[in-house]
C-alpha positions, 0 to 999 in steps of 0.5 A: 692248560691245552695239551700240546702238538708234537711240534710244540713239544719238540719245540720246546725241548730242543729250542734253537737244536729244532731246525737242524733236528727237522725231518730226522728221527728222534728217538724219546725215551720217557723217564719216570724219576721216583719221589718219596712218596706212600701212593697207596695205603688200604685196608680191606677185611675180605671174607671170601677165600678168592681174594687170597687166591687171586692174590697169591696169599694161599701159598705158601701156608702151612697144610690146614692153616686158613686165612679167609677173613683176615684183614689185607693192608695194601702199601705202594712206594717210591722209592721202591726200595722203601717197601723193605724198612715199611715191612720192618715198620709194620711186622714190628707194631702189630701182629701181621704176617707178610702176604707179599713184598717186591722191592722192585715195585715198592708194594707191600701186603700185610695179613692178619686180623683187622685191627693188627693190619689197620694197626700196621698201615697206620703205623707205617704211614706214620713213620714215613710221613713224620720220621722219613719226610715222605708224601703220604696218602689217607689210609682208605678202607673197606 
């Protein structure tokens, strides 16, 4: 499909409104309508403690405690709101810890040892495709 001229699409999305819109200024507001969906879902089992600094996942550990060489589970959802029972999900099936959760972007960080965290995202993928209906991603690795 051939992209559109500015006309076309205003054309399009006014109909008979466009002639007496002519030559005024428009105002477009793009809106993003969120679907249920698990856009991401990733495992990687890092060794070097610079991913958890460039994470944030250092912070906030009790003094002495090392996590370089944990396994980390990235999940992206829409609705955002979905990242609350998705940690519920996951720290209930495996041993993992919350790196990271915002309910305001619908991402969610998982830690632990890589067969907890692959454990996890796998279970979490699992529950939101078959329990809630969502649209899921193959769970990637690395």
């Amino acid at each position: 499909m051939a992209g559109m001229t500015t006309k076309e699409l205003l054309e399009k999305l006014y109909h008979e409104d466009y002639e007496k819109l002519k030559g005024k200024k428009l105002r477009m507001t793009r809106v993003r309508v969120p679907g249920k969906e698990v856009c991401l879902a990733h495992v990687i089992n890092p060794s070097q403690s610079c991913i958890y600094q460039n994470l944030g996942l250092h912070i906030g550990v009790h003094e002495g405690e090392d996590h370089t060489g944990e396994a980390i589970g990235m999940i992206r959802f829409t609705p955002w709101e979905a990242v609350v029972v998705a940690a519920d999900v996951a720290v209930k099936s495996a041993n993992v810890e919350i790196g990271f959760m915002d309910r305001f972007s619908g991402s969610l960080i998982l830690t632990g040892g890589l067969t907890e965290v692959q454990t996890a995202v796998e279970e979490v993928v699992r529950f939101f495709k078959e329990v809630l209906k969502f649209k899921t991603c193959a769970i990637h690795r690395s």
